[in-house]
DSSP file (Angstrom, degrees, kcal/mol; ACC not computed):
  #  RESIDUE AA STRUCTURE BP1 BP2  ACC     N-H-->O    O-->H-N    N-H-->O    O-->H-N    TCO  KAPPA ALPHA  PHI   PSI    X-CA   Y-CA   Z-CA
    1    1 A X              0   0    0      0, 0.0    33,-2.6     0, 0.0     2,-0.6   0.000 360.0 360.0 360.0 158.3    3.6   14.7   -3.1
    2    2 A X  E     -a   34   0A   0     31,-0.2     2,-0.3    33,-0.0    33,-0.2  -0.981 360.0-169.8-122.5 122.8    1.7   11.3   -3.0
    3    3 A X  E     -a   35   0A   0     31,-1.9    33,-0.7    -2,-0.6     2,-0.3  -0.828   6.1-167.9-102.2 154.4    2.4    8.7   -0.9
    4    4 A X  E     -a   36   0A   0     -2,-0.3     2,-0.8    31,-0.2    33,-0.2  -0.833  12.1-165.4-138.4 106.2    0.8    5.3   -1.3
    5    5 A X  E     -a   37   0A   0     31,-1.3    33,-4.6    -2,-0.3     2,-0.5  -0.622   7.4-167.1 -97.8 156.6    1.4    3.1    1.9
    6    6 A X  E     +a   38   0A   0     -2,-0.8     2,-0.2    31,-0.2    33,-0.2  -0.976  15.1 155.2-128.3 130.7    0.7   -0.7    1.5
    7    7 A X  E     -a   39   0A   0     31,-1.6    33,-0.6    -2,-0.5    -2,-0.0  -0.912  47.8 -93.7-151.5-152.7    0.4   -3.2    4.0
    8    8 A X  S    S+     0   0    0     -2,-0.2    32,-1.2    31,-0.2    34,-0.3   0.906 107.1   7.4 -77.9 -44.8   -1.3   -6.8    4.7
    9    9 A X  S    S-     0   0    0     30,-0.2     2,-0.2    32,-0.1    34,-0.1  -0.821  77.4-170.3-119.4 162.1   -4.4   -6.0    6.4
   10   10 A X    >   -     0   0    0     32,-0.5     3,-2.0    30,-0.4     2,-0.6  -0.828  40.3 -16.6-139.2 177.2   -5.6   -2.1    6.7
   11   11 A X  T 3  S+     0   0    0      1,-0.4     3,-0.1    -2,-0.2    51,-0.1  -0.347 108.9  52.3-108.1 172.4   -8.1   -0.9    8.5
   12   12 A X  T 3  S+     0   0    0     -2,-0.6    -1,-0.4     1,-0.4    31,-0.1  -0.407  95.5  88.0-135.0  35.5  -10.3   -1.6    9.8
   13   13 A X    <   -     0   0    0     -3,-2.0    -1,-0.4    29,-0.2     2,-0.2   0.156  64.3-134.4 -31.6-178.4   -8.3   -4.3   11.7
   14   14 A X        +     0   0    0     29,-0.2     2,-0.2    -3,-0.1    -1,-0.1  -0.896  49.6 115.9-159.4 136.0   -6.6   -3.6   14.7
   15   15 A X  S  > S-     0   0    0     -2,-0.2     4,-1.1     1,-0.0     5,-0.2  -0.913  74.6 -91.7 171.9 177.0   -3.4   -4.6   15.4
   16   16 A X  H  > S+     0   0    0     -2,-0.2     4,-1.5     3,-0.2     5,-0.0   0.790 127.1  51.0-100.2 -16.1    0.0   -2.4   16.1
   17   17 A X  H  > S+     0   0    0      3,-0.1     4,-3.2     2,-0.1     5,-0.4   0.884 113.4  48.4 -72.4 -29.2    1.2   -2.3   12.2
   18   18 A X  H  > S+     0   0    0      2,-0.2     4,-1.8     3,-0.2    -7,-0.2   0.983 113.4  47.8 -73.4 -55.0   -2.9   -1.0   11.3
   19   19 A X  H >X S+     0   0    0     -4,-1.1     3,-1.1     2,-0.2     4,-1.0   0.959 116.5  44.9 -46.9 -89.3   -2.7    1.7   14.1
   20   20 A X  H 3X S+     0   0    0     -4,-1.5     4,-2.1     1,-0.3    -2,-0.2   0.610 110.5  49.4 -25.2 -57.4    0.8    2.9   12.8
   21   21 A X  H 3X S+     0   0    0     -4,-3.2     4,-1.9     1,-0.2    -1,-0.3   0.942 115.1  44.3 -57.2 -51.0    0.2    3.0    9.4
   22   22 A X  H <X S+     0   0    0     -4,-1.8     4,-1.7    -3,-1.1    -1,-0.2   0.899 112.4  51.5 -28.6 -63.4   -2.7    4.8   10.1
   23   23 A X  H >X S+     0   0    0     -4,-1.0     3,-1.8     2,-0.2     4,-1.4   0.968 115.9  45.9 -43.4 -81.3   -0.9    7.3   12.8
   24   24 A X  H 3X S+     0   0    0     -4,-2.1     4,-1.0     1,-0.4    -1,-0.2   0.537 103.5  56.9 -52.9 -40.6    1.7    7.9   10.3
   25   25 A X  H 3X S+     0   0    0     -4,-1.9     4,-1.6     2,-0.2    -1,-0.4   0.620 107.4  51.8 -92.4 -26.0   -0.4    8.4    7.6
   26   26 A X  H <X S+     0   0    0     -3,-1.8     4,-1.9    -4,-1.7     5,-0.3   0.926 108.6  48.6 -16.7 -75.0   -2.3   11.5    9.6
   27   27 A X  H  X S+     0   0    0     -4,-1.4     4,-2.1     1,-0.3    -2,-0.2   0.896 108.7  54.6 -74.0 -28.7    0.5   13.1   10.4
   28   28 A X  H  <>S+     0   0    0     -4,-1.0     5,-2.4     1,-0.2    -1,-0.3   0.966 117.5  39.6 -47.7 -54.9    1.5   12.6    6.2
   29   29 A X  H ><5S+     0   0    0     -4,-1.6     3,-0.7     1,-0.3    -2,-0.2   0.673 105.9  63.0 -94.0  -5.4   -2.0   14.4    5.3
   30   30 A X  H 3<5S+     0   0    0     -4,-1.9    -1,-0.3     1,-0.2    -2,-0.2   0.823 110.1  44.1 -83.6 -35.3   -1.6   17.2    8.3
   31   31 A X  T 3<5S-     0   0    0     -4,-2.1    -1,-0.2    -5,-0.3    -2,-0.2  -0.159 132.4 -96.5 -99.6  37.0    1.8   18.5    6.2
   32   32 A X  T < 5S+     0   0    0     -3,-0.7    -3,-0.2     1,-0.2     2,-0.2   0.501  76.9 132.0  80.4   9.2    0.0   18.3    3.2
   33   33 A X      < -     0   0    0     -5,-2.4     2,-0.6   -31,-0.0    -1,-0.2  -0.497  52.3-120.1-103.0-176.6    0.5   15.3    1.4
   34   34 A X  E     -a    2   0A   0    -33,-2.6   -31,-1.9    -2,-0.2     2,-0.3  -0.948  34.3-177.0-124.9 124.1   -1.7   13.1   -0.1
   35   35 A X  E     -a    3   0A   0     -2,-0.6     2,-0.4   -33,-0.2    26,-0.4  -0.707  11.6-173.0-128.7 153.0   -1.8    9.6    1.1
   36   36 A X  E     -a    4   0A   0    -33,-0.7   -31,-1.3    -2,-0.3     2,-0.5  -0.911  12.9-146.6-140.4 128.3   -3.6    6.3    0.3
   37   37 A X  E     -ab   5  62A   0     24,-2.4    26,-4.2    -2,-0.4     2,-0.5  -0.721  15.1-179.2 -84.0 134.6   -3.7    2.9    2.0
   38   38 A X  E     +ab   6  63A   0    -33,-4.6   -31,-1.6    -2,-0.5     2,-0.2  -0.998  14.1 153.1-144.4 150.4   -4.1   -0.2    0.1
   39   39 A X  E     -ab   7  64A   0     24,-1.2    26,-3.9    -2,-0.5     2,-0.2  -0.824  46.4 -78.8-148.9-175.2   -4.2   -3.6    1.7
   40   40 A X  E     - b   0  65A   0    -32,-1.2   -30,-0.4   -33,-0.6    26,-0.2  -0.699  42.0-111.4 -95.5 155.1   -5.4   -6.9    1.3
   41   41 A X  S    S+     0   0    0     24,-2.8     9,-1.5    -2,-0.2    25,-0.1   0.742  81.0 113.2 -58.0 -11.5   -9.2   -7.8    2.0
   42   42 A X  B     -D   49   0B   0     23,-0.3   -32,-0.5   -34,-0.3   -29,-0.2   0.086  45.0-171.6 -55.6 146.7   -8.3  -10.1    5.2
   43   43 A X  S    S-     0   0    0      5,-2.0     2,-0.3     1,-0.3   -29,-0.2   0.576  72.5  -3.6-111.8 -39.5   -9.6   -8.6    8.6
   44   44 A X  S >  S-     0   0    0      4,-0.6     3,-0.5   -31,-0.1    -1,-0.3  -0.692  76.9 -92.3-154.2-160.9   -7.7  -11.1   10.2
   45   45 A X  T 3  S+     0   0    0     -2,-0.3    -3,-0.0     1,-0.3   -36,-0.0   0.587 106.7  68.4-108.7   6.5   -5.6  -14.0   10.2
   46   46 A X  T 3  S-     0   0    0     23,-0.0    -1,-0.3     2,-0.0    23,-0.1   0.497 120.2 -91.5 -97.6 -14.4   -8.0  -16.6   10.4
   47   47 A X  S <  S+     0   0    0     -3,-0.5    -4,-0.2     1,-0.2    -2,-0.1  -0.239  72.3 148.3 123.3 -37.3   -9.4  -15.8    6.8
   48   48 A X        -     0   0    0     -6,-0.1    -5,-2.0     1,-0.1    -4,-0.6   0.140  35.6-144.9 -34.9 124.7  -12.1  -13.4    7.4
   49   49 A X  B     -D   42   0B   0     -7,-0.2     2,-0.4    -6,-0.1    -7,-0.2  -0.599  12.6-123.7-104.0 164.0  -12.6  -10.8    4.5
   50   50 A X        -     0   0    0     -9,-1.5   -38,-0.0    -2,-0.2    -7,-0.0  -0.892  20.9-158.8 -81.8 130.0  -13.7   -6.9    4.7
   51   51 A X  S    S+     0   0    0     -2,-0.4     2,-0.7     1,-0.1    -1,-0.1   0.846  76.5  71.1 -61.6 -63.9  -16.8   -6.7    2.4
   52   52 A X        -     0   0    0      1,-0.1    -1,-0.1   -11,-0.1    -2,-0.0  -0.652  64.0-172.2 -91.6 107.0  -16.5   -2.9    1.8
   53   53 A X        +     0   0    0     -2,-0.7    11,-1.5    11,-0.1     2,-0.4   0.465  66.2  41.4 -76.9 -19.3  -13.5   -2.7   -0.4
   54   54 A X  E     +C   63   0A   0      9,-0.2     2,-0.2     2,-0.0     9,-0.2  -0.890  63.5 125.0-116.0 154.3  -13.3    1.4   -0.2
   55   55 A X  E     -C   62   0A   0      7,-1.3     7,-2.5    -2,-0.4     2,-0.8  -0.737  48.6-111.8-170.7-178.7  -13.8    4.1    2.7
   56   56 A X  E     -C   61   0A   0     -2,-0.2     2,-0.4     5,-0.2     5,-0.2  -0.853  22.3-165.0-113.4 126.3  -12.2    6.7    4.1
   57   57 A X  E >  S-C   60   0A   0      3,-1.8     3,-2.0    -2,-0.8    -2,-0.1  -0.880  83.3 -17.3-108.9 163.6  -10.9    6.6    7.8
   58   58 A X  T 3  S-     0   0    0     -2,-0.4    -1,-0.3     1,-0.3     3,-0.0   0.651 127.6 -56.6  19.8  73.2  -10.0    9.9    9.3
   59   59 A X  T 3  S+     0   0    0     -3,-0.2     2,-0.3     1,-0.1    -1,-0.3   0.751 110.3 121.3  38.7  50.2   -9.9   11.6    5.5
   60   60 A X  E <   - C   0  57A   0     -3,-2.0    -3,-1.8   -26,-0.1    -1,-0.1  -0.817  68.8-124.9-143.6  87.2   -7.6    9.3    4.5
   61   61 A X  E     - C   0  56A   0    -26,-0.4   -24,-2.4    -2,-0.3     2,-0.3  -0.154  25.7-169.2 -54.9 120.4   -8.5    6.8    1.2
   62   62 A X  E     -bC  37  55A   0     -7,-2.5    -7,-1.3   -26,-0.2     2,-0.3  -0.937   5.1-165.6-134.5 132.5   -8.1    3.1    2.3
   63   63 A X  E     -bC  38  54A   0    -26,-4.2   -24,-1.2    -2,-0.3     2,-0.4  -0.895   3.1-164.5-116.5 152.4   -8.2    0.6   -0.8
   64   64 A X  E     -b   39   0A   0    -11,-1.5     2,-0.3    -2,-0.3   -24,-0.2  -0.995   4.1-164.4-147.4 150.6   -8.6   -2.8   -0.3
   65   65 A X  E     -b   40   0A   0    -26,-3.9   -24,-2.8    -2,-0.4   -23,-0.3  -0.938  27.8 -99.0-131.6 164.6   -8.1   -5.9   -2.6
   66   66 A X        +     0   0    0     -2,-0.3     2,-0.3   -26,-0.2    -1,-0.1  -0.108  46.8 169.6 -47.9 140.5   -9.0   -9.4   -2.8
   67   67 A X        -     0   0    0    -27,-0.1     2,-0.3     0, 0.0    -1,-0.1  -0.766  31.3-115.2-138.8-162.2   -6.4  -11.9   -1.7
   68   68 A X        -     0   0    0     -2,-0.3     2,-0.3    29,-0.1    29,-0.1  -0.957  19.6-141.8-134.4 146.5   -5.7  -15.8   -0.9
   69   69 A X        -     0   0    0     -2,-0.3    27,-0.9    27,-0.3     2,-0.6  -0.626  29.1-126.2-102.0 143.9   -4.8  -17.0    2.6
   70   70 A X        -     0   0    0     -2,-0.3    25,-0.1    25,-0.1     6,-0.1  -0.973  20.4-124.0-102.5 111.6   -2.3  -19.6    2.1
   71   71 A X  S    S+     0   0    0     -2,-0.6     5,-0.1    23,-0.4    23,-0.1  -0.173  78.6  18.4 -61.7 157.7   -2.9  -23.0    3.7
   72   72 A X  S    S-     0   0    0      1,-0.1     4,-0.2     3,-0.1    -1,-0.1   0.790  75.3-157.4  37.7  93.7   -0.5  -25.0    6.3
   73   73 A X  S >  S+     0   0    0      2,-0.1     3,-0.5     1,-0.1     4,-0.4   0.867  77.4  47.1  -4.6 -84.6    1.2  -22.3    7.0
   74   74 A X  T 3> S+     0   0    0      1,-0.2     4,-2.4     2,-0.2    -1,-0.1   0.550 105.2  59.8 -68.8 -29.9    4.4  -23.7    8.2
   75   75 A X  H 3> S+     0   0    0      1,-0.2     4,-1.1     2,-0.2    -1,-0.2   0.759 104.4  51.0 -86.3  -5.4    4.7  -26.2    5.3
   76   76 A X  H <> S+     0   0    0     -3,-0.5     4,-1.4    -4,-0.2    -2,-0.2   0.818 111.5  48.9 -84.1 -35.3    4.7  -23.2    2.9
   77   77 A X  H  > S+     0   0    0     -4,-0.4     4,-3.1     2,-0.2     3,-0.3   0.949 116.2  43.0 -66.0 -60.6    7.7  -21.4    5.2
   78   78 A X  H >< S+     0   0    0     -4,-2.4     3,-3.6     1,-0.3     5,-0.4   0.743 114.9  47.2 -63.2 -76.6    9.9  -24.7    5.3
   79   79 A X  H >< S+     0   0    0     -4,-1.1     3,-1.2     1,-0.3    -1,-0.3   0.619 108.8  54.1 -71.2 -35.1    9.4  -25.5    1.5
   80   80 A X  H 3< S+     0   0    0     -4,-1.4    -1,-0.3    -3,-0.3    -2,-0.2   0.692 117.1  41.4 -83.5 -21.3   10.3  -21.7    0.6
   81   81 A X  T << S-     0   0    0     -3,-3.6    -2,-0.2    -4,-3.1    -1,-0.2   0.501 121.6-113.0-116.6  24.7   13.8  -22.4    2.8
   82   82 A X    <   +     0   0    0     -3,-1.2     2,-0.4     1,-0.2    -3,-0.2   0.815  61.6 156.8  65.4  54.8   14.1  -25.5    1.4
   83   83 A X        -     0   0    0     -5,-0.4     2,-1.3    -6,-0.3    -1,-0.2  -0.838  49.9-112.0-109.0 147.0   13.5  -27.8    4.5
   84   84 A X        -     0   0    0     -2,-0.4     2,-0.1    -6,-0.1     4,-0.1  -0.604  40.0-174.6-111.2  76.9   12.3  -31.2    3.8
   85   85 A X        -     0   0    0     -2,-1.3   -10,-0.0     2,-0.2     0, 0.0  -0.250  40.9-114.6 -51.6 137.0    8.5  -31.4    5.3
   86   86 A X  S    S+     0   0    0      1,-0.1     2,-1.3    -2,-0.1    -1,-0.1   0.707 102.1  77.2 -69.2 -13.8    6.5  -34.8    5.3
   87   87 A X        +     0   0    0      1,-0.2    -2,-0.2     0, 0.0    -1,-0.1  -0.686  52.5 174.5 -81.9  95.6    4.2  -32.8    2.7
   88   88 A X        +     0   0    0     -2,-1.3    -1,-0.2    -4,-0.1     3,-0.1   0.517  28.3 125.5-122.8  42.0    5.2  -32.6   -0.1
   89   89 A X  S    S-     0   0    0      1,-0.1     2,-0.3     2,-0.1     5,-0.1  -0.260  76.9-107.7 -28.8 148.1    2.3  -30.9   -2.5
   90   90 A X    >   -     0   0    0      1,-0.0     3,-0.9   -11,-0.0    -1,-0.1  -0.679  32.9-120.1 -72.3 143.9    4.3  -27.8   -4.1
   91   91 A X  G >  S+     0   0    0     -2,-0.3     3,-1.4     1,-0.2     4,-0.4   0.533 108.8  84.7 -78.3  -6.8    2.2  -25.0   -1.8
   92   92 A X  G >  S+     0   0    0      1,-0.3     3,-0.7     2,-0.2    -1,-0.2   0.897  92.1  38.1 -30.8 -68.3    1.3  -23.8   -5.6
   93   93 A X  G <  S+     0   0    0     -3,-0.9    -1,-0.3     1,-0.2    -2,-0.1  -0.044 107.6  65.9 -91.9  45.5   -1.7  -26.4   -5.8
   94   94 A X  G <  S+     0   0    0     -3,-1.4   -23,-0.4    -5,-0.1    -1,-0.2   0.231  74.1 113.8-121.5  -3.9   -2.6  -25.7   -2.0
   95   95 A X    <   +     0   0    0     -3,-0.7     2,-0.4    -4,-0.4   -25,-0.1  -0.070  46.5 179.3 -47.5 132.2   -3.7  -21.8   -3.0
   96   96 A X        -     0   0    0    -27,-0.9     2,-0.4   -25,-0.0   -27,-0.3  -0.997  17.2-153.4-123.6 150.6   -7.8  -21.5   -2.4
   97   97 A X              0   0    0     -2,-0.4   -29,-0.1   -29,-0.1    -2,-0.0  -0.925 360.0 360.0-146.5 159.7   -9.9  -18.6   -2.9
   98   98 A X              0   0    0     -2,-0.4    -1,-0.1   -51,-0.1   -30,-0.1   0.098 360.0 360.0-103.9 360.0  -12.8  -18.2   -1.1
């Protein structure tokens, strides 16, 4: 069987979801399955990208793709639960990539 787990950052971050997934994904390829991580390039939360888009950590295939960091956070949360922010750009035209 193949698993493919995804989540936001992979590593090598550090964090307690990047350890877990990791952990978890060990114990997946020690009973024989074949597992892959794919994440987005961010190392962190500040923007910073991973350069090296493949490797393998502990025998375990970690993919990583380009993404976009989303500016003003907060004004992207209230406008997506419909809360009435002094901004009001649709968060659409606030997308960058770097």
């Amino acid at each position: 069987m193949k698993i493919l787990e995804l989540e936001y950052r992979g590593p090598p971050s550090l964090g307690g979801v990047e350890t877990l997934v990791v952990e978890i994904s060990k114990q997946f390829k020690s009973k024989g399955y074949e597992v892959e991580i794919w994440s987005t390039d961010l190392l962190d939360f500040k923007g910073e990208r991973d350069s090296q888009l493949e490797r393998v950590v502990d025998g375990i295939s970690v993919r990583k793709f380009r993404s976009f960091k989303i500016p003003r956070f907060p004004f992207f949360i209230a406008e997506v639960l419909n809360i009435q922010s002094r901004d009001t750009t649709p968060w659409r035209e606030k997308i960058t990539f770097n």
